[in-house]
N, C-alpha and C positions, 0 to 999 in steps of 0.2 A: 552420725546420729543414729539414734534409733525408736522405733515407737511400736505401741503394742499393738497387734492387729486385731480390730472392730469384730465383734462376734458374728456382725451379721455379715462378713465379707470371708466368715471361715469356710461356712460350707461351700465355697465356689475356687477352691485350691485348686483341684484337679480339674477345673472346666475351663477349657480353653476356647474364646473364639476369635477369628480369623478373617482377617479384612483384604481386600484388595481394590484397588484403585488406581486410576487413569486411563489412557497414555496423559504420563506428565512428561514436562522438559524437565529430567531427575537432576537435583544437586548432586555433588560427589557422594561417597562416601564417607568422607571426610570433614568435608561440609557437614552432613549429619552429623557426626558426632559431636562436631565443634558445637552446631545448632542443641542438642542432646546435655552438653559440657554446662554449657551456658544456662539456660534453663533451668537446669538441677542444680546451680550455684544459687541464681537470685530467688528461686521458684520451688526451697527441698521436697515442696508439700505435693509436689508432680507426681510425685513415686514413680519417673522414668528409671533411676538408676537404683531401684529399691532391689533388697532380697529379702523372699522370705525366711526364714528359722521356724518351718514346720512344726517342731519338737517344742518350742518356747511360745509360736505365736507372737514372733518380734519382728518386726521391720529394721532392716539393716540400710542405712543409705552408701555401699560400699565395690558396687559392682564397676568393672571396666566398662568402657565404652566399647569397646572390642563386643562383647558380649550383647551390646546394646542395639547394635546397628553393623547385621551382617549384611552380604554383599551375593546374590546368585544372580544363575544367567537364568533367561525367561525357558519356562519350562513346558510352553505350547500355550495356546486358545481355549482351552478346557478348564474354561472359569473353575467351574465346580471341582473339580481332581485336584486343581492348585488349591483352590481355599481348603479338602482335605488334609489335602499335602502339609500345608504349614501349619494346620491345628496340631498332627499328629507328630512332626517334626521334633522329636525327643533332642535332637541335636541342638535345638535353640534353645539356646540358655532363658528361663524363668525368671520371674513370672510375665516380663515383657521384651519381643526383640519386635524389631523394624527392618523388615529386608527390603533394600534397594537391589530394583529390577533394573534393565535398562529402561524401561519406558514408564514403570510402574511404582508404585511403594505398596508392600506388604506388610499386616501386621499378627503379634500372633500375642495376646493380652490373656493369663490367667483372669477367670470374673471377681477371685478376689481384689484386683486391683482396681477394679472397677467396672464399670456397665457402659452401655451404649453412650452416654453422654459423652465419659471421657476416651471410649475409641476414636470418635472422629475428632475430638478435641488435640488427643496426641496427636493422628496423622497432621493434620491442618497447621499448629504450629510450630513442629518441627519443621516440616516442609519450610512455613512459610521463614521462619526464620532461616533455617540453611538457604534458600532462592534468595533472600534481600541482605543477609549478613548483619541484619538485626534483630535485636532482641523483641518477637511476637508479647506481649501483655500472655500472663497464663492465667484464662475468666476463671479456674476452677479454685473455688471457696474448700476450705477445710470446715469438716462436719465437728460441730458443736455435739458436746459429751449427750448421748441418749435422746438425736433428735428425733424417732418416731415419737416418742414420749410428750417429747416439745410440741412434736406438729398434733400429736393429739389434744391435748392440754389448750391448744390454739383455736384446732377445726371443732370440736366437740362444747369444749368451755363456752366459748362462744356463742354456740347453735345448737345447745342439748338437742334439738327436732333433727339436725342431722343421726345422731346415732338411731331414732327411733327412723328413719329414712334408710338407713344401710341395713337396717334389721330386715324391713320392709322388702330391702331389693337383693334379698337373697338367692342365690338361685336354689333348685331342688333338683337333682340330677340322678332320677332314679328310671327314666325310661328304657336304657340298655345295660341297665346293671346285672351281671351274671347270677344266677340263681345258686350256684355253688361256686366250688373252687375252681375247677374245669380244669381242662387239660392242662402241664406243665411242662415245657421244652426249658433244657440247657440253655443259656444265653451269654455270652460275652459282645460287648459292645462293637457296632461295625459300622462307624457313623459314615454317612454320605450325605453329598450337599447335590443337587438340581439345579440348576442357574438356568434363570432365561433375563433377554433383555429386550423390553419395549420398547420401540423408537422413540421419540420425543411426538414426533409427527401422531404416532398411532396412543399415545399418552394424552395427547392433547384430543384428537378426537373422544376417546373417553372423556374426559372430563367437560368437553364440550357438551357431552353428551346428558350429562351430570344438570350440569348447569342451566338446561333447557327441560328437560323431562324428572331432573329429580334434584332441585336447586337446595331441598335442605338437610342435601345428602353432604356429608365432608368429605374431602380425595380420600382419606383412608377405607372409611366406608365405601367405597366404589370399588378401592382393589380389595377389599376383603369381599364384596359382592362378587368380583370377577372371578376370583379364587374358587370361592362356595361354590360357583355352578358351574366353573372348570372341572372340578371335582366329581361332580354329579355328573355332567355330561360325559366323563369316561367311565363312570361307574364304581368312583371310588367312595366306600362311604367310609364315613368315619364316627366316631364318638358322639352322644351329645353332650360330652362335655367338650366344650368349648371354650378357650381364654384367649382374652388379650392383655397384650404386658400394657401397663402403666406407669406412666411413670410418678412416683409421689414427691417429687419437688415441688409440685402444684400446689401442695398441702404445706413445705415446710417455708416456704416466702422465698426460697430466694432460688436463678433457676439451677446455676452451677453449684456443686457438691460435687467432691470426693467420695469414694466405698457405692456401694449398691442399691439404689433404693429405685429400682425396677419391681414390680410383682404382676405374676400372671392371675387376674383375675377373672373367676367366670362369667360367662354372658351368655344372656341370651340373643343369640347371632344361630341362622340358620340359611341354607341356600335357598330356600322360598322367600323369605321373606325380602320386599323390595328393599332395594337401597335404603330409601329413605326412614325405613321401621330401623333397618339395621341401626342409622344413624342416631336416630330417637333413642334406641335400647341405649345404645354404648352411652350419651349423653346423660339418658339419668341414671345410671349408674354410677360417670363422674360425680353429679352433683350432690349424691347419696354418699360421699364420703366413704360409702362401699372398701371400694380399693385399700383407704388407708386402714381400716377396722382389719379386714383380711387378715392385711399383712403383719399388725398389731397378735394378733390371734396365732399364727403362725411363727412369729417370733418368741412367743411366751411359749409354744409348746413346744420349739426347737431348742430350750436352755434345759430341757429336762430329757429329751428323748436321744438315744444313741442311734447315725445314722449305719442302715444296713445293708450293704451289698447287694445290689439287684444279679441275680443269677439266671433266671428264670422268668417264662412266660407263657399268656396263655395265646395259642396261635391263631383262637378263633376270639381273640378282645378287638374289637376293634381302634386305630387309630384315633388319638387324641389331638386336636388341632390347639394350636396357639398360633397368635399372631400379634405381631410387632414390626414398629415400623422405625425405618434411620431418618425418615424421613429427611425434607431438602432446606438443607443448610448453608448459610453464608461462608461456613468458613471452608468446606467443600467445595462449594461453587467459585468460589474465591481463587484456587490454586488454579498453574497456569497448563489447563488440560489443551492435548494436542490436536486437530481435527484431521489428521489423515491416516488415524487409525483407528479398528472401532473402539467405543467409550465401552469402559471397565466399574464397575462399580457393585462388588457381592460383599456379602458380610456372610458367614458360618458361624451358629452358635451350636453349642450340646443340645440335643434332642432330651426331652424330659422322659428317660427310662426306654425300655425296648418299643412300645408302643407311642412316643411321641414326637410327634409330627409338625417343626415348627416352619413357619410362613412367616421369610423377612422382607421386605421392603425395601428399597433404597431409590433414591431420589435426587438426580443430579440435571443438569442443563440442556446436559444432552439427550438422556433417557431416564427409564425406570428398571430398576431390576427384580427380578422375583426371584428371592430364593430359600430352596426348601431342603430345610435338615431331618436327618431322620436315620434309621437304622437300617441298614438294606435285609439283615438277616430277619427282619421280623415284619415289615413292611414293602411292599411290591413298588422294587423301583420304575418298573414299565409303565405302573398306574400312573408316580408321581411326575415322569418322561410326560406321559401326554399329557396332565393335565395340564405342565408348564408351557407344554407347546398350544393347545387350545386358548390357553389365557393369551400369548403372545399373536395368536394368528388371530383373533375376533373378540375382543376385548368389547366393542359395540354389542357386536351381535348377544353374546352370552349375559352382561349384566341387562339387555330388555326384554330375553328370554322370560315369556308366561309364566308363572308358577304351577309348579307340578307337584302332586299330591305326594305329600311329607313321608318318610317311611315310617316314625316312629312319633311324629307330631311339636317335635323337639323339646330340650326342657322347659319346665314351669319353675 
């Protein structure tokens, strides 16, 4: 078979990210495939065994299993090096391969084939299916023809006061704007990933923490609080522009979809402000339908604009943060992780350009993990070193940290 590839899943050909996870009790390799076989027989709409045709922009459902589900030996404890390792890994076949570890499953997904939903979607039911030798249900829905259009026509139709509400909650992000062009260095990209991992113990004090002194604060806001003033406490500043990804299935009814519908949208999020503001901010901005406008807006001026090479940078721009979360899911927690090794759990995405700096999230039984992609050639990875270790070692102490007088007041 074959299908046309979605306009809004073109521009993420080249963006690969990179999962890893466990210690699991691994099926074979074999096992996987069969699990891989099967799926993409009853399930075409998986696009496990998809190719792309770059030149035509067609989806091919044609690839070997071989291709689909390779096999390495574990390549050391350096979360971050591996999750590198397998973004850049030119050798695994596109736009999706599965490597079985001994102890672990890797994955390495072009973002055209999709977003955060269906990464842990594929690792979770391949697994679970190769471990039980039956066929896992595959939740993800195929996207109906022009659904931000749909979800607009839905969220706006509806509730004309939301678009005059997303207007409303715009951001204005002009407090560290460069006054001219400013200096310009060479740049080819030189992506690196940071990994730390929270105990579950010292995860749970956080939140405990949450729960007693800033109860209408949500987990995500807590580790983006922890973050912000990890950040600050080793003296790393960054942009104020500020995003978080969102996800817009919220908007289109239903929660599984295929293709992309991620967007980072700005916020106002700052390391002064307490948890509980953070949580407030991000809340009305969901409920301003914000996010989906954005991405509407974005998508209209990407069918006319030709995308261009980033070459170059300027070395005194400051770091631009996003954040997003994998947040903790059943069908992660669900696989049969082992307890006498430490728990594994990073994601790697592409860093947005030489100066950006994203903060992921992940969230499993046993722990939490932080981790942060970015560019080493243009960004200080010793800053990004300690502030993972700071977040990791007093996660209490730092989100009830006093507020300290703002550099720049953050955006309005």
């Amino acid at each position: 078979m074959s299908a046309k590839v979605q306009r809004r899943d073109r521009p993420w050909a080249d963006a690969y990210v990179s999962v890893l996870c466990g210690p699991i009790a691994m099926p074979t390799t074999d096992a996987l495939r069969d699990a891989v076989a099967a799926i993409s027989r009853v399930h075409p709409h998986s696009r496990l065994t998809w190719r792309l045709d770059s030149a035509s922009w067609q989806w091919h459902d044609d690839r070997p299993l071989e291709s689909v589900v390779v096999e390495r030996d574990w390549p050391g404890d350096d979360v971050g090096s591996t999750l590198n390792a397998i973004a850049g890994d030119a050798a695994l076949a596109s736009p999706l391969c599965l490597i079985r570890y001994p102890n672990h499953i890797g994955l390495r997904m072009s973002h055209c084939v999709g977003d955060g939903r269906l990464f842990l979607t594929t690792i979770s039911t391949v697994l679970q299916s190769a471990l039980t030798g039956e066929l896992v249900p595959w939740p993800v829905q195929r996207a109906r023809s022009s659904p931000l259009l749909g979800a607009a026509a839905k969220t706006f139709g509806g509730a004309p006061r939301l678009l005059r509400d997303a207007v409303r909650d715009r951001v204005s992000l002009t407090t560290d704007a460069p006054v001219g062009p400013g200096e310009q260095r060479p740049w080819t990209p030189a992506r690196r990933t940071v990994y730390g991992s929270l105990a579950r113990s010292r995860a749970d004090e956080l939140f405990d923490w949450g729960a007693q002194f800033a109860p209408k604060a949500s987990r995500f806001a807590l580790l983006i609080a922890l973050m912000l003033r990890a950040m600050r406490r080793v003296g790393l500043e960054t942009s104020d522009d500020r995003r978080v990804m969102v996800d817009l299935r919220r908007y289109l009814g239903w929660r599984y979809i295929d293709g992309n519908f991620l967007a980072g949208v700005p916020m106002r999020i700052d390391a002064e402000m307490a948890p509980e503001e953070l949580s407030a901010s991000m809340r009305t901005t969901m409920s301003s339908a914000r996010p989906l406008a954005n991405q509407i807006l974005t998508s209209a001026r990407s069918r006319f604009a030709t995308p261009i090479p980033t070459t170059s940078f300027d070395p005194n721009g400051l770091p631009r943060l996003t954040f997003t979360n994998m947040g903790r899911t059943p069908e992660i927690d669900g696989l049969p992780f082992l307890t006498d090794l430490p728990p594994v759990y990073g994601g790697s995405v592409p860093p947005d350009g030489p100066l950006g700096l994203t903060v992921l999230f992940g969230d499993n039984r046993r722990m939490i993990s932080i981790n942060v992609a970015f560019n080493d050639n243009a960004i200080d990875a010793d800053l990004i070193q300690r502030a993972v270790d700071a977040a990791i070692s007093d996660p209490v102490g730092l989100v009830s940290e006093s507020p300290q007088p703002s550099r720049s007041g953050g955006p309005t």
